[in-house]
C-alpha positions in Angstrom: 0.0 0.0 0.0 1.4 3.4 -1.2 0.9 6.0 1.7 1.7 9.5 0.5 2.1 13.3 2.0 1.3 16.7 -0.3 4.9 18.2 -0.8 3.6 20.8 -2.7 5.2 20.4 -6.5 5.9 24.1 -6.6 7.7 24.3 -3.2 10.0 21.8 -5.1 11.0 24.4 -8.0 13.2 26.3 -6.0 15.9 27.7 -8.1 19.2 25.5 -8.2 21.4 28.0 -7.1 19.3 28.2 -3.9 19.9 24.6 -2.9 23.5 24.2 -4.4 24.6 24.0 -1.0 25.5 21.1 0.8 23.1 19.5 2.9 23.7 20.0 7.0 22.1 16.7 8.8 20.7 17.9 12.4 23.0 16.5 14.8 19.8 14.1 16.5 18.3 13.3 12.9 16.4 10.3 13.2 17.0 7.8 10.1 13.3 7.0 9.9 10.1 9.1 10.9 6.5 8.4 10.5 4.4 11.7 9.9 2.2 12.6 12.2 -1.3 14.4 12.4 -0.8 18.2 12.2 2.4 17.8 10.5 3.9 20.6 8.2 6.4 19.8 5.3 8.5 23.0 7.9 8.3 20.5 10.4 9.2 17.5 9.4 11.9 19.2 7.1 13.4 20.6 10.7 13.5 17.4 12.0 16.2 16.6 9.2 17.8 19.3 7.8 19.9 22.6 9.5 18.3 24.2 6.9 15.2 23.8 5.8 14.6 25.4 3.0 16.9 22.8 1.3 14.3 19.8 1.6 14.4 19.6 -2.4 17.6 18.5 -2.1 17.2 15.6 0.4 13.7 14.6 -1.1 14.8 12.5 -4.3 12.1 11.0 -6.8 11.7 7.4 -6.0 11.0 5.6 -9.1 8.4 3.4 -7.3 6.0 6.6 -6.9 4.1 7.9 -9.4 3.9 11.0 -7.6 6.6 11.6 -4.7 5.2 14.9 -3.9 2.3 13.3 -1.6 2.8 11.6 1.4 0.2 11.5 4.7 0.0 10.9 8.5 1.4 7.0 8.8 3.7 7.1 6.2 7.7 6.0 7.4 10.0 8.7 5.9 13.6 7.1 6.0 17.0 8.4 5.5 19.5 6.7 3.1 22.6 7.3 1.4 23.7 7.5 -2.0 26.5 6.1 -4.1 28.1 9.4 -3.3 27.2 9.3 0.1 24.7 12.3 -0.1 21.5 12.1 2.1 18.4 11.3 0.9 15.0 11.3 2.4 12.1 8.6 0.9 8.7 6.9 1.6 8.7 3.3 2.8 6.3 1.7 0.4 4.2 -1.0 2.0 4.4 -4.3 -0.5 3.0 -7.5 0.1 5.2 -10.5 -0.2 5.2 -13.7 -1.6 2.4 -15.9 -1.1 3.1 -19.3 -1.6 -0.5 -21.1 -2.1 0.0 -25.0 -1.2 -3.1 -26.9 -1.1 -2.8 -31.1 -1.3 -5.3 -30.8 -4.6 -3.8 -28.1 -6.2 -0.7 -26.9 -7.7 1.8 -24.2 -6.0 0.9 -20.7 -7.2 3.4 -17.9 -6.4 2.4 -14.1 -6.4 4.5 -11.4 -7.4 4.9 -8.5 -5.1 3.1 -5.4 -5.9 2.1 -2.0 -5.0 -1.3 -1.1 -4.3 -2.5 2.2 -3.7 -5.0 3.9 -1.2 -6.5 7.0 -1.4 -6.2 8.9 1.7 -7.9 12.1 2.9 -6.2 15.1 4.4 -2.2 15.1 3.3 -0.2 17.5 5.3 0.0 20.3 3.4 3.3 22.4 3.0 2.1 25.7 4.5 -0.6 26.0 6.9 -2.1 29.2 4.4 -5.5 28.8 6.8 -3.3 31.0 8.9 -2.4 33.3 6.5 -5.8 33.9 4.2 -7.7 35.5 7.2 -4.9 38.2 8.1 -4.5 38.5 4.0 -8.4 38.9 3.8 -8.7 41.8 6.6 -6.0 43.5 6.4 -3.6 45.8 4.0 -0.8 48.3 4.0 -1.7 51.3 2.0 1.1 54.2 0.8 0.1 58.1 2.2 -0.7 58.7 -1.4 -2.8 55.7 -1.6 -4.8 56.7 1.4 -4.9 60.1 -0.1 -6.0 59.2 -3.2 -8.5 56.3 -2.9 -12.0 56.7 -3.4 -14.6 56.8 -0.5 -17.4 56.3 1.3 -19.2 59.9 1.6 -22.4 58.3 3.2 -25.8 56.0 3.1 -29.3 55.9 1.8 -30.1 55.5 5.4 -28.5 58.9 6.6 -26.5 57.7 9.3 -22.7 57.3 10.0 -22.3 53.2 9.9 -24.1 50.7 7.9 -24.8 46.9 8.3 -25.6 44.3 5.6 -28.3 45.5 3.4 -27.6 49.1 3.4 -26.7 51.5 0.3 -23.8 53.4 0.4 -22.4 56.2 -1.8 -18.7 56.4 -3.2 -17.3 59.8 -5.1 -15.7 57.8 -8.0 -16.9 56.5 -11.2 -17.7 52.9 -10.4 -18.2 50.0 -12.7 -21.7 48.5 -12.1 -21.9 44.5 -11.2 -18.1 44.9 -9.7 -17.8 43.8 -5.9 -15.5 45.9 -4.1 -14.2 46.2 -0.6 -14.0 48.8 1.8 -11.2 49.7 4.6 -11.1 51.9 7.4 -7.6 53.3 8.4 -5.9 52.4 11.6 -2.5 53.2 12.6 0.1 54.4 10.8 3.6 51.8 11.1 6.8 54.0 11.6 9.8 52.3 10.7 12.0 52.1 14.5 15.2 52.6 12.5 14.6 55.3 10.2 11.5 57.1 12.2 9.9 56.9 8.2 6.6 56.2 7.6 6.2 52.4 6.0 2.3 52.9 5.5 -0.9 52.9 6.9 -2.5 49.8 8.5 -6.0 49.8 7.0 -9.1 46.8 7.8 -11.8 45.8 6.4 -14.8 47.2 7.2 -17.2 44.8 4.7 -17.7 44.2 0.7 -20.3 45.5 -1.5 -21.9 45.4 -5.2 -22.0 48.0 -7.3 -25.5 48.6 -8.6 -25.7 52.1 -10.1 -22.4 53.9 -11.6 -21.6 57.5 -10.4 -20.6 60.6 -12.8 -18.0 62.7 -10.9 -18.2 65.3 -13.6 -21.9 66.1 -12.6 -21.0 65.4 -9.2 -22.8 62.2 -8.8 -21.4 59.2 -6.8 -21.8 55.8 -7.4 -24.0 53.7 -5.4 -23.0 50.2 -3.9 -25.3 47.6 -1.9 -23.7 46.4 1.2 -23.5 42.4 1.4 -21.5 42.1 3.7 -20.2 43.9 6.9 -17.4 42.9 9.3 -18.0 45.9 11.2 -19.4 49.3 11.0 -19.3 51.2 7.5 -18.5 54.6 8.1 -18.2 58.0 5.5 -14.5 58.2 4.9 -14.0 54.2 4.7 -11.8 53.9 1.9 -12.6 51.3 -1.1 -10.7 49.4 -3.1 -11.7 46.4 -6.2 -12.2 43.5 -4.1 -9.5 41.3 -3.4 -7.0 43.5 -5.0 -3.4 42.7 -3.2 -5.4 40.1 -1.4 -4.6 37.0 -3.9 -2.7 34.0 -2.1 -0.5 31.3 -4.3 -1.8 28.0 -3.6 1.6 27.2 -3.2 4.9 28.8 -2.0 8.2 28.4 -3.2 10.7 28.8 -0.3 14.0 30.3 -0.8 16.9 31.9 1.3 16.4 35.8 1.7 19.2 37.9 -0.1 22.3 37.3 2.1 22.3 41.0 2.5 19.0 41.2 4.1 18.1 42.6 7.3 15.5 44.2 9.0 13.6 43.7 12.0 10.0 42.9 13.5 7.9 46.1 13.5 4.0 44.7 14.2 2.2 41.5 14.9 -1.2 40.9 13.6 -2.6 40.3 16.9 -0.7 43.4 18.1 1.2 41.6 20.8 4.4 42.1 21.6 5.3 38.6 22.0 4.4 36.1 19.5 5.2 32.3 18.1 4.7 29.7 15.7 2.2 30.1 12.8 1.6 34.0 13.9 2.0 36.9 11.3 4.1 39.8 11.5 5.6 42.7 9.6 9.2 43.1 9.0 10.2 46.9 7.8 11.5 45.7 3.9 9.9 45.3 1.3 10.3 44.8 -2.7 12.9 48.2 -2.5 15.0 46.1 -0.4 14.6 43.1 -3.1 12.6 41.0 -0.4 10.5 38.8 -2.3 7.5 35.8 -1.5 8.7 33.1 -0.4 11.8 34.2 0.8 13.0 32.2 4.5 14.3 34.6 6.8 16.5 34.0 10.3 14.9 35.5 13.5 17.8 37.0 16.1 18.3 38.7 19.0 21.3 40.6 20.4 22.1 39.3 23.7 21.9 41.7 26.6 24.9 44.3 26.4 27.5 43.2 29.7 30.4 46.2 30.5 33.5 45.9 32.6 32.9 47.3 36.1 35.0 47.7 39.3 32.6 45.2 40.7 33.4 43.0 37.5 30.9 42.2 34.9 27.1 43.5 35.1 24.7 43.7 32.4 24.7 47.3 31.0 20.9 47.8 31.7 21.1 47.2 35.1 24.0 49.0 35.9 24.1 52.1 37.7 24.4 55.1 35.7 28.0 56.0 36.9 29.1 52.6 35.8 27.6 53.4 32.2 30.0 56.8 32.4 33.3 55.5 33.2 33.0 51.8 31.6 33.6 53.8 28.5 33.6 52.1 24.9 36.8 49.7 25.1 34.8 47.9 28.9 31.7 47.2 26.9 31.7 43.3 25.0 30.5 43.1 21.2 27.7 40.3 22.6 26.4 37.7 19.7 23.2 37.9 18.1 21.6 33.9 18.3 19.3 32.7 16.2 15.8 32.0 18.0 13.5 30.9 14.8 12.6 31.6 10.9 10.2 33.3 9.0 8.8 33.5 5.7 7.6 36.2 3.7 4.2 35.8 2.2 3.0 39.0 1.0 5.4 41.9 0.0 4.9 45.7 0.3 7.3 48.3 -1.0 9.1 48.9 2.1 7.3 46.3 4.2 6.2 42.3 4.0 4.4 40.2 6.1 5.4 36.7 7.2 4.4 33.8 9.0 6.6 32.5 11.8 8.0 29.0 10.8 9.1 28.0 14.5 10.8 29.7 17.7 13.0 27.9 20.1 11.2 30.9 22.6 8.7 33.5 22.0 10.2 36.4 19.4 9.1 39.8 19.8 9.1 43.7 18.3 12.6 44.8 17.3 13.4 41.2 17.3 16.0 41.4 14.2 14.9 39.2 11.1 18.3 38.6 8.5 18.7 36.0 6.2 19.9 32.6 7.4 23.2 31.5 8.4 24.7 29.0 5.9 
């Protein structure tokens, strides 16, 4: 019986130059694993690899699978060697053996082994994107010029501030009748912590509605859209924007090591906490101007707390007393390590921002942690 796992074909078409490097084994590395319930192709990959992002290179096509890109929760993943000694990661196939039939009456009759195949629901999936699509779905960074120059929501047919489902509202653009669109109100504005610049406005949805008679701006008419939908109050000034524009998702990613000259650090969470893990979203200040692009894996670090040379010997600099700050001077204070704590990957990209999804954290990460690309 052929027991499979989705590794998602895409996530496999990583560029070469991204996985030319040699394969680091994690020091425990089992040499067989059977996949588990909840199981990510992040996970299990971790279990193997030191990075990785490199899975491609461990996962080889076994000739015995028509399709080695799907495995599920049961299936014995076990690690071999190659001719050349290279690692290589494949799917214990279940065969049955040979029968031998031997009844007084009739002749011997020998069976070959084969492989039979079962269909089996719910392969682990290579990304969780449950996690992403509702952040993706509610949220949005808009530009100041955006924000400036989007159309809006200038009121109802009901004459008050907010609407709920059902309700007509009125935009001052030209809209195109029978197209949905989605409107936003803005929230905070995300300043970048290292260059005190403005990386955009953090705007949510509000709800989604249907054109159903187009405006003329020229003649000072606005176009009128039914409400079918409300997530919360629809106020005048909600900004709107064709539905699901910047909201598409890949069905797949394709996971590669950030730029080696990336780095940035954490600057918001979706749930606005300041301490966050696994499978949580967060924005990192670079974007597409810093050549950050979907998909890309990037290392989570901290700098270890700053120690300085003191009469009384070593203290940690924010705990010592401010005349100890003084007189330590430059040459008492240690250059202290930055250690690694977790990845990330970028899903959606903004010009000078990008969200991500946390891939795993050895302990909760938090704002200001720094995010760089990975260590080879």
């Amino acid at each position: 019986m052929i027991k499979k796992i989705i590794l998602s074909a895409t996530f496999f078409t990583l560029p070469w130059l991204a996985v030319a490097n040699v394969l680091e084994l994690n020091k425990e590395a089992p040499t067989t694993y059977i996949v588990e319930k909840g199981d990510t192709l992040w996970d299990i990959s971790s279990i193997f690899l030191e990075q990785p992002w490199l899975w491609p290179k461990l996962w080889r096509l076994n000739p015995e699978i028509d399709n080695p890109h799907l495995i599920y929760p049961g299936d014995v993943l076990r690690l071999v060697y190659d001719e050349q000694g290279e690692p290589q990661l494949i799917v214990e196939e279940a065969t049955a053996p040979p029968v031998e039939i031997t009844p007084r009456e009739k002749p011997t009759i020998k069976l070959s082994p084969k492989l039979r195949k079962q269909a089996k629901k719910e392969p682990v999936a290579t990304l969780p994107l449950h996690v992403i699509a509702p952040y993706i779905q509610y949220d949005h960074l808009l530009t100041q010029a955006q924000v400036d120059t989007l159309p809006y929501v200038i009121g109802s047919d009901e004459g008050y501030k907010s609407s709920m489902d059902g309700f007509k509202v009125y935009v001052n653009d030209d809209l195109i009748p029978g197209k949905s669109y989605a409107m936003y109100y803005v929230d905070e504005e995300i300043i970048d912590p290292e260059t005190d610049k403005s990386l955009g406005y953090n705007v949510k949805l509000t709800g989604t509605a249907q054109v159903v008679r187009a405006g003329n701006m020229a003649e000072r008419r606005p176009s009128t859209m039914l409400v079918n939908s409300a997530n919360r109050e629809i106020r005048s000034g909600n900004l709107v924007l064709p539905i699901n524009e910047g909201q598409l998702l890949p069905s797949f990613f394709t996971m590669q090591s950030a730029d080696p000259s990336l780095r940035g650090v954490i600057v918001k969470s979706a749930t606005d906490g300041r301490e966050f893990g696994k499978l949580e979203v967060v924005m990192i200040n670079r974007g597409s101007e810093h050549a950050v692009k979907v998909g890309d894996v990037l290392s989570i670090q901290r700098q270890s707390p700053a120690v300085v040379e003191t009469k009384d010997g070593p203290q940690y600099k924010a705990t010592a007393s401010r005349w100890d700050r003084l007189t330590s001077g430059g040459e008492a204070e240690y250059d202290m390590p930055e250690e690694p704590l977790g990845e990330v990957m970028v899903f959606k990209v903004y010009d000078q921002a990008s969200m991500a999804l946390i891939l795993r954290t050895s302990k909760p990460a938090r704002l200001l942690d720094i995010v760089a690309a990975p260590k080879p």
